[in-house]
C-alpha positions as CSV (number, residue, x, y, z in Angstrom):
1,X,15.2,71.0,68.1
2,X,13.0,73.9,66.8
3,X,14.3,76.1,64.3
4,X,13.0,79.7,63.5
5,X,14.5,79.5,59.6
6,X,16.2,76.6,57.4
7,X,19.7,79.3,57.8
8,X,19.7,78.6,61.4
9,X,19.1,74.7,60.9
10,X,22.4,75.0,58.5
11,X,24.7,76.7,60.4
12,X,24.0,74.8,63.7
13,X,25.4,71.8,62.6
14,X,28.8,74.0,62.6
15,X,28.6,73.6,66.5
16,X,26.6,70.1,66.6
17,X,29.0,67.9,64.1
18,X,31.8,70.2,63.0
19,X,33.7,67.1,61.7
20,X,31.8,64.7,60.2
21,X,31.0,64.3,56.8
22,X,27.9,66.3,55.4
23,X,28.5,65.5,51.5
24,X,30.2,63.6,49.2
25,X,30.5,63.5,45.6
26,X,32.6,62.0,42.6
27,X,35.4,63.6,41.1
28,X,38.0,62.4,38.4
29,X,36.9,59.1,39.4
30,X,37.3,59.3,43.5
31,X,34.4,60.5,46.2
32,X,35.2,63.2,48.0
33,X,34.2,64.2,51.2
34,X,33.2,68.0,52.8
35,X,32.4,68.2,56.5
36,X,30.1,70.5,58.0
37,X,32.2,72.9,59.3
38,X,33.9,73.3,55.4
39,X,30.4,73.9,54.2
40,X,28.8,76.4,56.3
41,X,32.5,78.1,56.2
42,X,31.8,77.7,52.8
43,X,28.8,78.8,52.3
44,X,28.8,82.0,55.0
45,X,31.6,83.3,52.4
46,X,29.4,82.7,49.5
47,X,26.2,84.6,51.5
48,X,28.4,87.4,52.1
49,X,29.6,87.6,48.2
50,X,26.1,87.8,46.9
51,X,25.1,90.7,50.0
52,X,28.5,92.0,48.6
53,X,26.7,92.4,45.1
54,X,24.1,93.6,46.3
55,X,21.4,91.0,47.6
56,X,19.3,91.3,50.7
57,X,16.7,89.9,52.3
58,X,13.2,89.6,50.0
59,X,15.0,89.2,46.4
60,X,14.9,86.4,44.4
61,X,17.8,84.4,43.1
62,X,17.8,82.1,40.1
63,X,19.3,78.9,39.8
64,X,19.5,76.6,36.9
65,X,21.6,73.6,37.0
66,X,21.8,69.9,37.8
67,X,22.3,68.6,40.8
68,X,25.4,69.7,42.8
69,X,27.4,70.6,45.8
70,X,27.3,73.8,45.0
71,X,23.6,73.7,44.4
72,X,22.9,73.0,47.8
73,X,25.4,75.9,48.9
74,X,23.5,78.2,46.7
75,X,20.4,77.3,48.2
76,X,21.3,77.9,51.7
77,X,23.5,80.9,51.4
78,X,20.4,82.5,49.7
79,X,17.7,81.5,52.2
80,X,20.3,82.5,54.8
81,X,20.3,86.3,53.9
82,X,16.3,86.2,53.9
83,X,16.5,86.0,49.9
84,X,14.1,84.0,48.2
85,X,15.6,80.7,45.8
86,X,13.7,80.5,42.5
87,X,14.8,76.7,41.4
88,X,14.8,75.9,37.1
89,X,15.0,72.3,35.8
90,X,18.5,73.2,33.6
91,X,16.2,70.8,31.1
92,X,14.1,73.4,30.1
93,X,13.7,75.8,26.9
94,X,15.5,79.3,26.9
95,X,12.0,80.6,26.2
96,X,10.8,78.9,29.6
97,X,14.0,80.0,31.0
98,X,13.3,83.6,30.5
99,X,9.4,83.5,31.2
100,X,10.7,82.6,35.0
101,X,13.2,85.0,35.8
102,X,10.9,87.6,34.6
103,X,7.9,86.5,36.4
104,X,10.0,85.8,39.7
105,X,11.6,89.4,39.1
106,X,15.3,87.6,40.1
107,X,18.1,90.2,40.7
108,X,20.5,87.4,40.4
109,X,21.1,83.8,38.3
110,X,23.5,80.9,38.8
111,X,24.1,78.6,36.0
112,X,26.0,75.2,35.8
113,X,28.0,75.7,33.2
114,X,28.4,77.5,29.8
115,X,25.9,75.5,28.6
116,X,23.4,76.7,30.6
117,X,24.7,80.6,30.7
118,X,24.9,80.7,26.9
119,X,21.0,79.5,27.4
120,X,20.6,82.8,29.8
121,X,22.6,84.7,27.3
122,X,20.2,84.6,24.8
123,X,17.0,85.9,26.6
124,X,18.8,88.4,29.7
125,X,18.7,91.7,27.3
126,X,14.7,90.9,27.6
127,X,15.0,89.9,31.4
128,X,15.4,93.9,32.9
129,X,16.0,92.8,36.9
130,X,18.5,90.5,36.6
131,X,22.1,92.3,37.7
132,X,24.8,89.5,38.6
133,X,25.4,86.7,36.4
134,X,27.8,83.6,38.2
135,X,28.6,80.2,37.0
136,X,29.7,77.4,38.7
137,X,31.4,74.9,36.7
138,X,33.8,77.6,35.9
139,X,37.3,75.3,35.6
140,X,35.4,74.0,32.2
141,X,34.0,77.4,31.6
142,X,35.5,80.1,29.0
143,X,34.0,83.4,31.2
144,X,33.1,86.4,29.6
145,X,31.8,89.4,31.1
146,X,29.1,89.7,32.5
147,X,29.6,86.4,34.1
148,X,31.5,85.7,37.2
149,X,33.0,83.0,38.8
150,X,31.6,81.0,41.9
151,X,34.7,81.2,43.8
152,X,35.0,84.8,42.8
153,X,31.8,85.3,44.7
154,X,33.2,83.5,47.4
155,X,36.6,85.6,47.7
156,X,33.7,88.4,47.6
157,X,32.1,87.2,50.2
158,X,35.4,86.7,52.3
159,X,36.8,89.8,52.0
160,X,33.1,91.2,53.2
161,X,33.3,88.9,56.2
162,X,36.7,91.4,57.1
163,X,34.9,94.6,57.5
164,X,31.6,92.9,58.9
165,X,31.9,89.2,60.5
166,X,28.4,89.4,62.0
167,X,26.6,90.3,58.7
168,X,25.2,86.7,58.2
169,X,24.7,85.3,61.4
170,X,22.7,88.6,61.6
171,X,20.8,88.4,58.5
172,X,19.5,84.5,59.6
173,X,18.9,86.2,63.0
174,X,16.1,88.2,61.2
175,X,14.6,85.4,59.7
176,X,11.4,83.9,60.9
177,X,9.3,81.0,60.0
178,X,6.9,83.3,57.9
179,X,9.3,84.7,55.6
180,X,9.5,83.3,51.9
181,X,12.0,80.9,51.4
182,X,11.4,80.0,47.6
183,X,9.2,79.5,44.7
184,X,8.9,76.7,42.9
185,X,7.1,77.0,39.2
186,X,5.1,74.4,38.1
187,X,5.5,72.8,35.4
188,X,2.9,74.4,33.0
189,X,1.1,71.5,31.0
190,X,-2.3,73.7,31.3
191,X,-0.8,77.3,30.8
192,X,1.4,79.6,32.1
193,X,4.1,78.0,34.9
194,X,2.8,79.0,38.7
195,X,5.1,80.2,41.1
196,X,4.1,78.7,44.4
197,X,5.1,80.5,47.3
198,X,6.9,78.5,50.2
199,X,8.1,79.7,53.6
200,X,10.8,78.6,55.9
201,X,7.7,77.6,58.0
202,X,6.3,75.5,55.1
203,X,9.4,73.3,55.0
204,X,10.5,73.3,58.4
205,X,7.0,72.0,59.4
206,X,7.1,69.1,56.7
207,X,10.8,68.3,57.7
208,X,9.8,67.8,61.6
209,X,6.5,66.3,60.7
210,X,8.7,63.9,58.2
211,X,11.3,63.1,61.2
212,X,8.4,62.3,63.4
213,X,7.4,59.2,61.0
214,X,10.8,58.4,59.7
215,X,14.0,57.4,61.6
216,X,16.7,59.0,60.3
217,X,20.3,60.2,61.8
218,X,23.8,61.0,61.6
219,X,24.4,57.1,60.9
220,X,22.4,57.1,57.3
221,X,23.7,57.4,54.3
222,X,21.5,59.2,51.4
223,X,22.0,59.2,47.7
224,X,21.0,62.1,45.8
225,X,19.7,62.3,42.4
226,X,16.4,63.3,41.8
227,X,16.3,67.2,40.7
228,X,17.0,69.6,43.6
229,X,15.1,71.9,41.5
230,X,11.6,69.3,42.5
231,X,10.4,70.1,45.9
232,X,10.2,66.2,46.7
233,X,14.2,65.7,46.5
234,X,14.9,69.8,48.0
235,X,12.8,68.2,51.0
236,X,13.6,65.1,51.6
237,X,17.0,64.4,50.2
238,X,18.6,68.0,51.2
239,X,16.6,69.9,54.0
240,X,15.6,66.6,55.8
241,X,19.1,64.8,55.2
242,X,21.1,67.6,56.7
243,X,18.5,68.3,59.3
244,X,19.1,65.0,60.5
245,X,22.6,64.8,60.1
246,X,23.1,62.6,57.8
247,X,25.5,62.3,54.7
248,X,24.4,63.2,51.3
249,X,26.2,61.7,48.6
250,X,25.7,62.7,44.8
251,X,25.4,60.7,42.3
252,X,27.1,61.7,39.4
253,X,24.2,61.0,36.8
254,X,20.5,59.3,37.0
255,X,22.4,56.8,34.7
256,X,25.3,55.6,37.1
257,X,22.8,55.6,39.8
258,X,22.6,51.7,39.9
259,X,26.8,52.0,40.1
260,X,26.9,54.6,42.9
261,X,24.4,53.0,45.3
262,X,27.1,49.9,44.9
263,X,30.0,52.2,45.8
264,X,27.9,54.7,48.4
265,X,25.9,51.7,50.2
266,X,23.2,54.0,51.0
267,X,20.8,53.4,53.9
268,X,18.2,55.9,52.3
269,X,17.1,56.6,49.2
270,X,14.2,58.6,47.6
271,X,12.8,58.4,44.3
272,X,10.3,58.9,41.5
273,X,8.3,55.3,40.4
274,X,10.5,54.9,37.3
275,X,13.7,53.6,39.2
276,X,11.6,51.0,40.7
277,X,10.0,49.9,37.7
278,X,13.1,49.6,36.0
279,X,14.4,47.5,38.8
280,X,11.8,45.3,39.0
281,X,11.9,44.8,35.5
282,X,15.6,44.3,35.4
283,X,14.4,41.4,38.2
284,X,12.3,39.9,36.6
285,X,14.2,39.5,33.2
286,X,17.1,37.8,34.7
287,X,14.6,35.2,36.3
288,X,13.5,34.6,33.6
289,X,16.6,33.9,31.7
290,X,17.9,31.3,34.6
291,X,17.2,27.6,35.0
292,X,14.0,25.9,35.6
293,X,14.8,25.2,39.1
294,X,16.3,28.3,39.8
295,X,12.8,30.2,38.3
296,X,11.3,28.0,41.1
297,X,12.9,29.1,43.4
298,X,12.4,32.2,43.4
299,X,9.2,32.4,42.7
300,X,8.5,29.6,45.8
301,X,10.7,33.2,47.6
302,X,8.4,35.4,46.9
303,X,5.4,33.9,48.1
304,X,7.1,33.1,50.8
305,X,8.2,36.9,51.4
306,X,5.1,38.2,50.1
307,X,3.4,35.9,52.9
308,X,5.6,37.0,55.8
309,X,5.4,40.7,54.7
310,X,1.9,40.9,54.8
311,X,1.7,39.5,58.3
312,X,4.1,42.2,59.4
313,X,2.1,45.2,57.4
314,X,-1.4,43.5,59.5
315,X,0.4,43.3,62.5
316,X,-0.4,39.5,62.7
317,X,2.3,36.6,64.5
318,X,4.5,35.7,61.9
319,X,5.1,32.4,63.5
320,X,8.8,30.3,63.4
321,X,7.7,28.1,60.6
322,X,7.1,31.4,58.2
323,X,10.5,33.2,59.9
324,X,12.5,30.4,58.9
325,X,11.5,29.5,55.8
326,X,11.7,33.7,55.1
327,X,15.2,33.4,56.5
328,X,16.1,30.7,53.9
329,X,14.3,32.7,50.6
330,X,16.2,35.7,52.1
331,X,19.4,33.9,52.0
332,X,18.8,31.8,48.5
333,X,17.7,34.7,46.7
334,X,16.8,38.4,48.4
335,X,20.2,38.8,49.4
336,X,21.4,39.4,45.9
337,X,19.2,42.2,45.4
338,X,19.9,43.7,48.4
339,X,23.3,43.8,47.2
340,X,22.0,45.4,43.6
341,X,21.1,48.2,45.6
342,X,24.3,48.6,48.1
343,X,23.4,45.8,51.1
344,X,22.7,48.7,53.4
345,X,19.3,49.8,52.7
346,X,17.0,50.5,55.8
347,X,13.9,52.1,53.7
348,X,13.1,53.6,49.8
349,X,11.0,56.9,49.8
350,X,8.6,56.8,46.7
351,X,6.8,59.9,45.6
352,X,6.0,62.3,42.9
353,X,3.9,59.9,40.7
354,X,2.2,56.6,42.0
355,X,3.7,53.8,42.9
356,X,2.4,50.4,41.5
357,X,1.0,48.2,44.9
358,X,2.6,45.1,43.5
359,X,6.0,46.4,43.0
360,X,5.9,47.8,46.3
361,X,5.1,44.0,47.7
362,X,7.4,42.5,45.8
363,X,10.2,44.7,47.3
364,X,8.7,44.5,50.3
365,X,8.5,40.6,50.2
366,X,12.6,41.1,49.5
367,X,13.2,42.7,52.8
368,X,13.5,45.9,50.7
369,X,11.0,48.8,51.9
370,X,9.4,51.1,49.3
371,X,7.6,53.7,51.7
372,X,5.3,55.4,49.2
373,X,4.5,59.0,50.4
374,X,2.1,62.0,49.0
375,X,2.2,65.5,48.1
376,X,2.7,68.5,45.9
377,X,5.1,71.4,45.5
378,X,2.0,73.1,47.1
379,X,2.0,71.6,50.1
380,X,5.8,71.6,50.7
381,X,5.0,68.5,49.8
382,X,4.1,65.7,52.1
383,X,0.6,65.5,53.1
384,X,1.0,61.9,53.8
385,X,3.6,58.9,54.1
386,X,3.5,55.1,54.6
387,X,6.2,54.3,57.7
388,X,8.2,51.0,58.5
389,X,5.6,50.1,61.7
390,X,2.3,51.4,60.1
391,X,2.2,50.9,55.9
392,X,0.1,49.2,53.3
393,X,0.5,48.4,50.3
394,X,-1.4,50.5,47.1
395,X,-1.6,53.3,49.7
396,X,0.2,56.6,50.1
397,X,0.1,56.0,54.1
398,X,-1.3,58.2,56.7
399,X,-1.9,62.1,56.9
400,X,1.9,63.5,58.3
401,X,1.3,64.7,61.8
402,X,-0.5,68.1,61.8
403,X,-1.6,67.8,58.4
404,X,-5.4,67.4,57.9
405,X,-6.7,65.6,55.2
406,X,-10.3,65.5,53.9
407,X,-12.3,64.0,50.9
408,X,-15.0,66.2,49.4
409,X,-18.1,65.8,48.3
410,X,-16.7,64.6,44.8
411,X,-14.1,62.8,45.9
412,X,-11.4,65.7,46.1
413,X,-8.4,65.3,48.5
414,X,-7.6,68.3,50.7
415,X,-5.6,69.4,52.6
416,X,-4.8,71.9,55.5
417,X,-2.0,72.6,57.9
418,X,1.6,74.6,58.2
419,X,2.7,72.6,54.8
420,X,0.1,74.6,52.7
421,X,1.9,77.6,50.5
422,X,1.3,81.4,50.6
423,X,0.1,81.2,47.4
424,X,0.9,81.5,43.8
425,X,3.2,84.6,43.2
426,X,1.0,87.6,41.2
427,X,-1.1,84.9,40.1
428,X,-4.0,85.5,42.7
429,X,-7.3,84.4,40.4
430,X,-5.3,80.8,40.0
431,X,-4.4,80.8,44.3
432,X,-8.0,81.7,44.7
433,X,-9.0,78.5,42.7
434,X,-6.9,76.0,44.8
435,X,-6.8,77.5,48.3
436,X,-10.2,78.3,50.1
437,X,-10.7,80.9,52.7
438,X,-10.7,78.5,55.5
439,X,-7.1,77.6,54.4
440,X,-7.4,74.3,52.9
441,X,-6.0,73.1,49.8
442,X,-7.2,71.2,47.2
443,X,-5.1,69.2,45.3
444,X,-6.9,68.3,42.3
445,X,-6.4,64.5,43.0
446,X,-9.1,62.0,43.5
447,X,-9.2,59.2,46.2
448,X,-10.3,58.2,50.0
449,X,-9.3,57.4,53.5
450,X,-9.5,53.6,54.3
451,X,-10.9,52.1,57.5
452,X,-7.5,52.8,59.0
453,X,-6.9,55.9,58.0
454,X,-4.5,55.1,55.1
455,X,-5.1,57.6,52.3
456,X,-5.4,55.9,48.8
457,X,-4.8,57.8,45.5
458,X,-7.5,56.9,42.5
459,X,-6.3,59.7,40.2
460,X,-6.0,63.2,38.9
461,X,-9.5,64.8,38.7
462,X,-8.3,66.5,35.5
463,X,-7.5,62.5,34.3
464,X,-10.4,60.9,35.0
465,X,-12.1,59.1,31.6
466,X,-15.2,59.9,30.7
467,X,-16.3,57.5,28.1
468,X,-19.1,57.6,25.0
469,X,-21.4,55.3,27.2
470,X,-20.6,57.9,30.1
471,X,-18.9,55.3,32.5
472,X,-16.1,56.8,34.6
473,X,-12.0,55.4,34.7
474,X,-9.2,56.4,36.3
475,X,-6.4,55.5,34.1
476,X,-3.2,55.6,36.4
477,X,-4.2,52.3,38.8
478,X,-4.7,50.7,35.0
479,X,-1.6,52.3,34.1
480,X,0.4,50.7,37.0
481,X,-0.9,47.5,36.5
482,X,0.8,47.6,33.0
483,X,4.0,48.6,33.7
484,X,4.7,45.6,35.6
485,X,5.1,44.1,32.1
486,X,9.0,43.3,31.6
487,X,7.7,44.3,27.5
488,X,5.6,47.9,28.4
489,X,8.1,51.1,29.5
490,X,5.2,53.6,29.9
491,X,1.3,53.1,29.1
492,X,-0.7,55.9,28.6
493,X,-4.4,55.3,28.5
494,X,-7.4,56.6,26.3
495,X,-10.9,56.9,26.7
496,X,-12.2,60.0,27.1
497,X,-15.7,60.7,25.3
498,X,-14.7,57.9,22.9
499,X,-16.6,54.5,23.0
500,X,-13.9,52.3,23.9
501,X,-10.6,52.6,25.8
502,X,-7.2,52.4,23.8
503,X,-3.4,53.4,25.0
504,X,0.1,54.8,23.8
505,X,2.6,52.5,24.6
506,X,6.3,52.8,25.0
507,X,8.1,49.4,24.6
508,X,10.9,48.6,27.3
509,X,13.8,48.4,24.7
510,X,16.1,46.1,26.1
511,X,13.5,42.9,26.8
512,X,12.3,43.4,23.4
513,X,15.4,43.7,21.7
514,X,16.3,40.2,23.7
515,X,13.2,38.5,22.2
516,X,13.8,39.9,18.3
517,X,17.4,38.9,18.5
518,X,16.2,35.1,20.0
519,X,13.9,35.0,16.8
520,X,16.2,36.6,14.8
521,X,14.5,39.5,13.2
522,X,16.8,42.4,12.1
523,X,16.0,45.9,12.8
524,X,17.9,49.2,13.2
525,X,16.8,51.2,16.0
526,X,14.0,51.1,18.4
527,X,10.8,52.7,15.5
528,X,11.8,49.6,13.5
529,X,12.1,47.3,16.7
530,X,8.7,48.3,17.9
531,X,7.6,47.8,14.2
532,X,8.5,43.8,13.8
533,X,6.2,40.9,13.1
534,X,4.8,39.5,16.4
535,X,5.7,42.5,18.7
536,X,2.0,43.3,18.5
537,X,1.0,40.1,19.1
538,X,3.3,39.7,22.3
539,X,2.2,43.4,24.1
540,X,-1.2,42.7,23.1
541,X,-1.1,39.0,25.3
542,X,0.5,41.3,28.0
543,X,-1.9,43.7,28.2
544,X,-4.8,40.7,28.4
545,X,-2.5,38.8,31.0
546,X,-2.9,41.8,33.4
547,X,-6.5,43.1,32.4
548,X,-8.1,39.9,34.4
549,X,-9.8,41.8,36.9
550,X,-10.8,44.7,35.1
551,X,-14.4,45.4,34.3
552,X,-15.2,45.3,30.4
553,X,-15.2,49.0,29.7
554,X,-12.0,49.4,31.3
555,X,-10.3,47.0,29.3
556,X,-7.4,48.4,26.4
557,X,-8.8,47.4,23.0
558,X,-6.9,48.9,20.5
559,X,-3.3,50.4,21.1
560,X,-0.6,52.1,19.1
561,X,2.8,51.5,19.9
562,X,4.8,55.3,20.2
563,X,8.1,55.5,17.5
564,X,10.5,56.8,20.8
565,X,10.5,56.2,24.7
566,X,8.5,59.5,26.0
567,X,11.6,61.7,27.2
568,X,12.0,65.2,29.3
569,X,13.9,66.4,26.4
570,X,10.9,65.6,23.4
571,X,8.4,67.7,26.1
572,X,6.7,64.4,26.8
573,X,7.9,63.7,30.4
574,X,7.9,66.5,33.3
575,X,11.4,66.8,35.3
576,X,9.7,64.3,38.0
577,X,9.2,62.1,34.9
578,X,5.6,61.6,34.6
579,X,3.6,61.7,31.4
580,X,2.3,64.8,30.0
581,X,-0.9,63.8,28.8
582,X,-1.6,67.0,27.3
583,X,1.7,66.5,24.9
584,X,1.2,62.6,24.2
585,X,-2.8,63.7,22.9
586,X,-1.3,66.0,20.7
587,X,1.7,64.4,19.4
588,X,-0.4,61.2,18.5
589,X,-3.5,62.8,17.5
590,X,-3.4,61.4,14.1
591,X,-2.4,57.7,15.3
592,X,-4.9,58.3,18.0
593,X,-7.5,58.9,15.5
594,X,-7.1,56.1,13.8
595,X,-7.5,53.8,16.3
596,X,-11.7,54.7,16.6
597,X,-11.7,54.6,12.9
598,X,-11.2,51.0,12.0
599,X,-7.7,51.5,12.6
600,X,-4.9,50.1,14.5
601,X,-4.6,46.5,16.2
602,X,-7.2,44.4,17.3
């Protein structure tokens, strides 16, 4: 079905599937449900409170909090009175806070709790549009004026809804696919944070053109996690979900994630790269720590899987000799993880960062499916996506139906179709930069279009390594490759205009703790962990176990091994968790230093 806005995708599931359950989430220890008659009830009330205080269609309301119910009801009673959302990551700085509400002009903020309203507090003399002021959380919230109350907005709205029960349903009747529906800032590692301008037309497009490569319906189960403040999660795990009619649970923190999808049993799921890594990781570890025979095994599994899944991804016969000796590796040892992550799994949605080839084989080979997708927050954002009948590995799949992709002369991906933004809000010199007169996008990424029309990622063009001896690298294929380690958290490559390449590494804390304690080495903490005799020794035989391959130039030889994991909190980490280069350069320009000046490990 064609909608003309994401309102009237909302409320029609009021008529489609009144009763069944559109949410869930976990409270004092019990998941609760909401159907989708409560929440469009719900929400209408909430629409009508904020026209009550005095938004309307064109202003912007703020939001910053962590994922929530009522972050999704904010959302949609917004967009359904023609007002634009502007989304902030609750992570981020009062100062960062206050440069976005002023830039996006918002009339209006929600915050989470008084956390996050004592963080507005601060900086909303110096923010002149903002008017109303509501917090969410407000059971475990000491409100003081100016602040309000979500379900005070709500009795607002209901009262409202007495005098005038048409005034919503009108407002979405005036929306159209070309109106704004929200802006999304970047996130500022090379200046001032962009607003980029998306439309009801942006999103719907990417939804359908989503729905047209991935099966999903009222049956599927998704768990939510990843910020609804990103574009990836807003599209995929909230617009799409609902679209589709599916239930979307919450998990209650990224920590109890692996604990939820046991209790949820979710049937989709998307996510950043990290939770993957950590998985395989977590795999790998406790293979290692079982019997001889049982390491066998599983490793005798995985070729086997890693066989049979590569005759499926080429479209080859699999042949009953293969199926049955997949069925038994399935049943001696995949099984278990498909348990880890609920037993109910039809496909994982990968995207915001790359996605290492071999751990998406090696789920693959475990009857788990990693599809690993493409885009921006400028492009709504899939440009492309890898699906369960057309995929391949180390690939971000093909262009999403009317999307067009092409590779420029220097390698450049673009792209052009109904996904592309408006632009960047008052920032027109930095639109103009990005967004050609003929209407295409270009992304700033580096790669090329296989045989088959598979779209393969090299790197950022801002990333690409320059060295001394003027050969070219792109770091984050390198990168990936080092992850797999069980010993390396994050690897951030070096190279640029210097005559040899050398990283910052952040040691996976756990497997190294488990090899100090077996050699009994005392340390408090993870700088004097990452400090010991030997642990140099042991990343650096890592790093040369998964260089073979790797031309000479590209080839780690020095490293320094960072103090502290790279966080979102220490700046290091965006809110989609990948690695501000920018920050790490700067942070470890002394260590950095030293490792082109005789410095360092060999």
């Amino acid at each position: 079905m064609s909608f003309k806005s994401i309102g009237e995708m909302f409320f029609a599931k009021r008529n489609e599937s009144p009763d069944n359950t559109a949410y869930m989430y976990k409270e004092s220890g019990e998941w609760k449900s909401v159907s989708f008659r409560e929440v469009t009830d719900k929400v209408e009330k909430l629409a009508a409170g904020l026209a009550a205080s005095g938004i309307k269609k064109g202003d912007k309301v703020a939001i910053v909090s962590a994922n929530c119910l009522e972050w999704a009801m904010v959302d949609y009673a917004t967009v359904s009175l023609g007002a634009i959302l502007v989304t902030i990551y609750p992570s981020l700085l009062k100062e960062q806070v206050q440069y976005i509400l002023n830039d996006s002009e918002s009339k209006a903020v929600f915050a989470q709790d008084d956390i996050q309203a004592e963080k507005v507090d601060e900086i909303r003399k110096k923010v002149k549009t903002l008017e109303s002021f509501i917090i969410i959380d407000e059971k475990n919230s000491d409100i003081k004026d100016p602040w309000k109350g979500f379900n005070s907005i709500i009795d607002d709205g209901t009262e409202f809804l007495q005098k005038d029960d048409k005034y919503v349903s009108n407002a979405v009747a005036g929306i159209t696919r070309n109106d704004w529906l929200t802006l999304i800032y970047t996130s500022g590692t090379t200046g001032e944070p962009k607003g980029a301008i998306l439309t009801h037309g942006n999103l719907l497009s990417n939804i359908e053109a989503g729905l047209k490569r991935l099966t999903v319906g009222p049956t599927d189960t998704f768990l939510s996690f990843l910020p609804l403040s990103h574009v990836f999660e807003r599209m995929a795990g909230h617009y799409l979900a609902y679209y589709s009619g599916a239930k979307i649970a919450y998990a209650e923190s990224i920590d109890t994630v692996p604990i939820n999808m046991g209790e949820i049993k979710p049937t989709v799921m998307a996510s950043v790269p990290r939770l993957y890594e950590k998985m395989y990781a977590r795999v790998l570890e406790s293979v290692e720590l079982g019997s001889g025979l049982k390491q066998k095994i599983f490793h005798w599994a995985v070729g086997v899987g890693r066989e049979y899944i590569n005759k499926i991804m080429y479209k080859k016969p699999v042949g009953a000799t293969l199926q049955y000796k997949r069925n038994i590796a399935y049943k001696l040892v995949f099984s278990k993880l498909a348990e880890r992550v609920g037993g109910k799994i039809r496909f994982m949605i990968s995207g915001g960062a790359p996605l290492s080839g071999e751990i998406a084989e090696f789920f693959g080979a475990a009857g788990i499916m990693i599809l690993e997708g493409y885009g921006l927050t400028e492009t709504s954002p899939l440009i492309s996506v890898n699906t369960l009948d057309d995929f391949r590995y180390g690939t971000v799949g093909q262009p999403a139906p009317g999307v067009d992709v092409r590779i420029e002369e220097d390698g450049e991906i673009s792209a052009k179709g109904p996904n592309i933004m408006v632009g960047y809000y008052k920032k027109e010199a930095d639109t103009k930069e990005v967004l050609d007169d003929d209407g295409w996008f270009h992304t700033g990424d580096i790669g090329h279009l296989d045989e088959d029309g598979f779209l393969k990622i090299t790197d950022r063009k801002k990333n690409i390594l320059v060295t001394a001896g003027g050969k070219n690298i792109a770091p984050q294929p390198i990168e990936n490759i080092m992850i797999t380690s069980k010993y390396i958290e994050q690897f951030m490559m070096i190279g640029d205009r210097r005559k040899f390449c050398s990283a910052v590494i952040v040691a996976s804390e756990d497997p190294l703790k488990k090899w100090a304690d077996a050699k009994g080495l005392n340390y408090s903490g993870f700088s004097e962990l990452v400090k010991l005799p030997g642990v140099q020794e042991l990343v650096r035989a890592e790093i040369d176990r998964l260089s073979a391959g790797l031309a000479s130039y590209e080839t780690i030889k020095k490293f320094f091994m960072a103090p502290a994991p790279f966080t979102i909190e220490s700046d290091e980490l965006t809110p989609s968790l990948k690695v501000k280069r920018k920050v790490v350069l700067e942070k470890y320009a002394k260590e950095i230093d030293a490792l082109y000046n005789n410095g360092g490990n060999d």
